[in-house]
C-alpha positions as a printed NumPy array, in Angstrom:
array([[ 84.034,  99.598,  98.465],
       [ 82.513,  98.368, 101.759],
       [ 86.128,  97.838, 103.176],
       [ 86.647, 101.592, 102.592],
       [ 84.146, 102.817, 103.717],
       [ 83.998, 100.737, 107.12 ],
       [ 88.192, 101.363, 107.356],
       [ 86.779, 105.398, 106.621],
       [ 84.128, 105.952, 109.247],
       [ 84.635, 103.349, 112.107],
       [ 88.616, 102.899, 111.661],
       [ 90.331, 105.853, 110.825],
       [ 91.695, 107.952, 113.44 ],
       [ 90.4  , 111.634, 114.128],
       [ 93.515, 113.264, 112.886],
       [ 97.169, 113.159, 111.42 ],
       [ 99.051, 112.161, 114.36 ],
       [ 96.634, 109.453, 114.854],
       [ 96.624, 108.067, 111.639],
       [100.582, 108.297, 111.151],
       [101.072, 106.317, 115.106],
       [ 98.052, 103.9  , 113.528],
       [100.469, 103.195, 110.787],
       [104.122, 102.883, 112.866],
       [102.007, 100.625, 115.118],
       [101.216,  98.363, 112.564],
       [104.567,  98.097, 110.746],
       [106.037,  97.791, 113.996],
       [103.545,  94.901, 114.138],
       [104.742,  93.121, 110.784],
       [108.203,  93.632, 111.449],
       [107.751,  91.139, 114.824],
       [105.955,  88.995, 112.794],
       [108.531,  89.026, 110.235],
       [111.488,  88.138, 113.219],
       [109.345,  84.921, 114.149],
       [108.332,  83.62 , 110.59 ],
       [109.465,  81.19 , 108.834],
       [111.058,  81.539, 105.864],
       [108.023,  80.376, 103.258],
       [106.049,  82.861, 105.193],
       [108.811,  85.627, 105.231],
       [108.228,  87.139, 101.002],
       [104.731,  87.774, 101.972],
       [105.71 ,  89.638, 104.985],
       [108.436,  91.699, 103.753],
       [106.179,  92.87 , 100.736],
       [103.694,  93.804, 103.   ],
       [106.064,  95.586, 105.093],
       [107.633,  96.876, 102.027],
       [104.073,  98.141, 100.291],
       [103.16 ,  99.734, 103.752],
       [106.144, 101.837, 104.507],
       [105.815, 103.225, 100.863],
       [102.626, 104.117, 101.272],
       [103.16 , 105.65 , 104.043],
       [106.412, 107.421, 103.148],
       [104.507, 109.465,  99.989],
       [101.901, 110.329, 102.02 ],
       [104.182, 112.222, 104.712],
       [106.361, 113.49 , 101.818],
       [103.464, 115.161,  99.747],
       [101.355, 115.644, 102.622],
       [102.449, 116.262, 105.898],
       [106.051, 117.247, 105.147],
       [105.381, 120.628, 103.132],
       [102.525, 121.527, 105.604],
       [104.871, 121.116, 108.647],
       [107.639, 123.374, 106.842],
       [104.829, 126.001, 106.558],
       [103.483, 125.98 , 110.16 ],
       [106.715, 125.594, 111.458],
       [109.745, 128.456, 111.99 ],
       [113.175, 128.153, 110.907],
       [114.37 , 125.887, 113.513],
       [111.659, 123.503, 113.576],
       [112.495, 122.669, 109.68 ],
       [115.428, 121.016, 110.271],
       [113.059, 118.538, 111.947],
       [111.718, 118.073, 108.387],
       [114.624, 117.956, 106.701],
       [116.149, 115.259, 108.547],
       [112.882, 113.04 , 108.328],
       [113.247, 113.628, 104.208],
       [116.496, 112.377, 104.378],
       [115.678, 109.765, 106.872],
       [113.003, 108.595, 104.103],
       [115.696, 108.902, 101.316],
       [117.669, 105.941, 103.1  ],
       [114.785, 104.027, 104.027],
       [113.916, 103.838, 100.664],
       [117.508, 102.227,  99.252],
       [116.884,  99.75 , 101.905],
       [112.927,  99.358, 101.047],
       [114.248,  98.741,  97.236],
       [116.859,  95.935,  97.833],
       [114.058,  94.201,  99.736],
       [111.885,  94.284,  96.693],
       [114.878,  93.252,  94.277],
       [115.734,  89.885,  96.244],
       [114.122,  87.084,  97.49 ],
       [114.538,  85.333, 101.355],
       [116.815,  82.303,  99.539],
       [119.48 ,  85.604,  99.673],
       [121.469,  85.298, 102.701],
       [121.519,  88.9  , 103.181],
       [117.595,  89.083, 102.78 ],
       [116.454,  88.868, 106.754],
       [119.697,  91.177, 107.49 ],
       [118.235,  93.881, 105.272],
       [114.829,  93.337, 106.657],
       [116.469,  93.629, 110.17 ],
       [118.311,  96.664, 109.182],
       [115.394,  98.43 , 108.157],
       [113.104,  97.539, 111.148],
       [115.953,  99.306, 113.255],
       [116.188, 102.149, 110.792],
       [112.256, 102.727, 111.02 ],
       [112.104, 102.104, 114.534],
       [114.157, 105.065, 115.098],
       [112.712, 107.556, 112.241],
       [109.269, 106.627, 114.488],
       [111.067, 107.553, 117.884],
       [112.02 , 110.819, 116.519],
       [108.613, 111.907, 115.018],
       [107.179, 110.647, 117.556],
       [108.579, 112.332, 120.533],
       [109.925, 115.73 , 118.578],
       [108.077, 116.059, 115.563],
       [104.321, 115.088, 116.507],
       [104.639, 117.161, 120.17 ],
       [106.023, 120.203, 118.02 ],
       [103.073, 120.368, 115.234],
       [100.218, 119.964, 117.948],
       [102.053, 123.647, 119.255],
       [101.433, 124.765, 115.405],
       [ 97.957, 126.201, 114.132],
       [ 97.989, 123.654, 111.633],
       [ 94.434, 121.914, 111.475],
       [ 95.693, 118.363, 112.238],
       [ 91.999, 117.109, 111.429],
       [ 91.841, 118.267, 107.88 ],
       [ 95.386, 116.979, 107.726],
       [ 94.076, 113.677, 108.635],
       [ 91.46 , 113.509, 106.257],
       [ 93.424, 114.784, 103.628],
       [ 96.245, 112.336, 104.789],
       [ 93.78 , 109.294, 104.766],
       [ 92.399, 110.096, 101.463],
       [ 95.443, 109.924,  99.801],
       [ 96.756, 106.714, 101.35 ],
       [ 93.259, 104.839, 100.116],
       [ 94.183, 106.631,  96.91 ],
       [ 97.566, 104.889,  96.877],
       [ 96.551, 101.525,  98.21 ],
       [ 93.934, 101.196,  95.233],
       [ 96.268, 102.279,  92.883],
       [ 99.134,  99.15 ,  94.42 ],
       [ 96.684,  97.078,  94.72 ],
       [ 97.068,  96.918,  98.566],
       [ 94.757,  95.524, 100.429],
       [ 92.68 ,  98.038, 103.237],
       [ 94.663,  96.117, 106.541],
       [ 96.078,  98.077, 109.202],
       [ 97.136,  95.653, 111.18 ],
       [ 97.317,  92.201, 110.579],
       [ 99.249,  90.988, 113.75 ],
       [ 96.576,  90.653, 115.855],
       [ 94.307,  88.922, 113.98 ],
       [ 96.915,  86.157, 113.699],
       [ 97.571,  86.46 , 117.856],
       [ 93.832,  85.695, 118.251],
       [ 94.08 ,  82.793, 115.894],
       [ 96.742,  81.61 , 117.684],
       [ 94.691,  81.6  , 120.865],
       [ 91.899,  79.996, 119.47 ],
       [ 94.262,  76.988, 118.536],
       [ 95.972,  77.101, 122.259],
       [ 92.174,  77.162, 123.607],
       [ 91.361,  74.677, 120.585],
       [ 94.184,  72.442, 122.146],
       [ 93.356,  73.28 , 125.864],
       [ 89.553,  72.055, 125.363],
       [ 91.007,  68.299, 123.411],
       [ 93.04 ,  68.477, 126.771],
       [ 90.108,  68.551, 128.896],
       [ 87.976,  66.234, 126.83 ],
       [ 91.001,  63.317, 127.163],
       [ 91.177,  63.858, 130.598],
       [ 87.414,  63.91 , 130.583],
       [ 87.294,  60.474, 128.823],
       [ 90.672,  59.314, 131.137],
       [ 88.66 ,  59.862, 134.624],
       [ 85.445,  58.134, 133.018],
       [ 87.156,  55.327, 132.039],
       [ 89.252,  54.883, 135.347],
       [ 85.735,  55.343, 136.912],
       [ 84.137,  52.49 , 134.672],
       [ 87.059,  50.362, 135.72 ],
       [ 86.619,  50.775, 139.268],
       [ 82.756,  50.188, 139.015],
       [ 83.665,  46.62 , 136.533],
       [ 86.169,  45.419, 140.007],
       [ 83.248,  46.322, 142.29 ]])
């Protein structure tokens, strides 16, 4: 419950467009992880990948989706439409992920596949169908709230952990062990000049 709650008031962006980029930012985030893993590491990834982008996919499809058909004119729909059938192919993708395993030699290919297939579904929301629903009288806020609900909703019920993005987190660890390693440098070199120094006093 704490998790929530802190993810609820200090986390969670002030409306829908917000919330959806937090989300594409932190797939996008796991997918680059995914590239540079190795394989042990690479299940854990892709089912994180995999739990997020489902999440997030029934949230725009119950949420967002029929809102932005209702705000929107005729022309602007197609705009939905194609990001429902974008989702439809994501998800054939999402669900041989989940039936194999990394050993599969077409495993990181799919993975691969479906980073470039989300990367571009995000491009085109992004620049087309975010820019056209902020011209819409659509209460983005209440969107977002509504739009956050649910996905808590959803994670509980997956048993998903309350982690937006876990790349950085791992970047900083990674600096603390190049700092970790810097500071053994220094100490060495530390102990290498005091013992050239104790040597030199011994000859005098």
């Amino acid at each position: 419950m704490a998790r929530a709650t802190h993810t609820s008031s200090t986390d969670a962006p002030r409306d829908a467009i917000a919330l959806l980029k937090q989300d594409h930012r932190a797939v996008e985030a796991l997918f680059a992880e995914f590239e540079e893993a190795d394989e042990s590491e690479q299940s854990e990834l892709a089912t994180r990948i995999v739990q997020m982008l489902t999440v997030h996919t029934q949230i725009e499809e119950e949420l967002l989706y029929p809102q932005a058909k209702e705000a929107f004119g005729e022309e602007e729909d197609e705009m939905v439409y194609e990001a429902e059938i974008e989702h439809g192919s994501a998800k054939e993708l999402i669900a041989k992920i989940e039936a194999g395993t990394p050993e599969d030699p077409e495993f990181k290919a799919l993975v691969k596949v479906l980073s470039e297939y989300v990367k571009h579904h995000v491009k085109e929301e992004e620049k087309e169908l975010f820019p056209a629903l902020k011209e819409t009288e659509l209460d983005l806020k209440e969107l977002g709230s509504e739009l956050a609900q649910r996905k808590m909703q959803l994670m509980e019920q997956m048993g998903i952990e309350a982690e937006e993005a876990p790349a950085p987190r791992r970047k900083r660890s990674t600096g603390s062990r190049t700092s970790a390693a810097k500071r053994r440098q220094a100490r060495a070199g530390s102990r290498s000049k005091s013992a050239r120094s104790s040597g030199s006093r011994a000859r005098h």
